[in-house]
N, C-alpha and C positions, 0 to 999 in steps of 0.2 A: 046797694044796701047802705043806710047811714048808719053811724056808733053815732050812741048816744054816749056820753060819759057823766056821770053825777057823783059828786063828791058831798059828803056830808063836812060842816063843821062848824065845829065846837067852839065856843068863847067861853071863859074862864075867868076871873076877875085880879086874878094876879099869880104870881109865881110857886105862892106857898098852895093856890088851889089846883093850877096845874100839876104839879106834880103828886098833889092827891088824885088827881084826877087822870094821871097815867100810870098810875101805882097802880087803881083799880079797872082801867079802859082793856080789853085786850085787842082791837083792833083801832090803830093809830097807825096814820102813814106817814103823816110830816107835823112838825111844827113850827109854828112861825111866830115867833115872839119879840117882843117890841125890846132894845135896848137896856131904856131906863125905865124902871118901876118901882112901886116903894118897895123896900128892904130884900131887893136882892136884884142885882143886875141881870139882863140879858144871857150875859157873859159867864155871870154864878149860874144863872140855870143850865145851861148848856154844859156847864163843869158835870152840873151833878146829875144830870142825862148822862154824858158821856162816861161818868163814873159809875153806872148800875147795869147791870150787865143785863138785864131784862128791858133795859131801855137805848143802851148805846147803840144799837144798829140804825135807831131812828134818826132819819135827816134834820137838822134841826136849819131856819133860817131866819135871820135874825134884821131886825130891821129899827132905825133909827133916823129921826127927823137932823142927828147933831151929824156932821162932817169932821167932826175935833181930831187932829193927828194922833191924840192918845187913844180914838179908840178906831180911825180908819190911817194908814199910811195908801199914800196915791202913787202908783207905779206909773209907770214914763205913760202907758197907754192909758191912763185916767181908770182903770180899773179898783175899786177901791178892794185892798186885803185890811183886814181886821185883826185883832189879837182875838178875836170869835174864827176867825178863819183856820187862825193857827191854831183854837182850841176844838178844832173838828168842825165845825159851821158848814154846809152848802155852801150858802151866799148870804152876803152880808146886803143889803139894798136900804137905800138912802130915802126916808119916805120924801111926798109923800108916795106910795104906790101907786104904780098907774095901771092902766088896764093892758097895756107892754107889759109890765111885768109877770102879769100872772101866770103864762105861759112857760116862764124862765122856773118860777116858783114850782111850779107844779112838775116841771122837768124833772125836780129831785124825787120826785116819789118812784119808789121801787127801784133806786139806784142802792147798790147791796155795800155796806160800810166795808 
């Protein structure tokens, strides 16, 4: 017998409408938000995820074209940690994304905070 697995998702045009938009969602399994966007970082949304208590359990993954030390430091094994990482993050991924990744991405859902 085969599992099928189907994932629905959602795009949103920036940070202020995501989080209208999981204020009102009641099933959300992960998110995966880009870095830089206008008037609120990656990194501020993920604060203010991690700050609500009806949304902190959710995995957040955060992803970004830049490599800059200020926002990944690189361990001896080339793995990149984030100040997203330290602020609760899954994984922090360097776009662009490849279809390797997705796998990784999708790992985080229904891992329990």
């Amino acid at each position: 017998m085969q599992v099928q697995l189907y994932f629905l998702v959602t795009a949103v045009e920036g940070p202020e409408e995501a989080l209208k938009f999981l204020d009102e969602e009641n099933h959300v399994d992960l998110i995966l938000t880009d870095y830089s966007m206008p008037n609120m970082t990656g990194y501020d949304l993920l604060m203010k995820v991690k700050e609500s208590p009806m949304l902190k359990h959710l995995p957040v993954v955060v992803s970004s074209t830049e490599d800059s030390p200020d926002i990944i430091k690189k361990e001896s094994f080339g793995l990149g940690l984030c100040r997203c990482m330290e602020g609760g993050a899954k994984d922090f991924i360097v776009k662009p994304l490849t279809v390797t990744d997705v796998p990784r991405v999708l790992s985080h859902i229904g891992e329990i905070e």
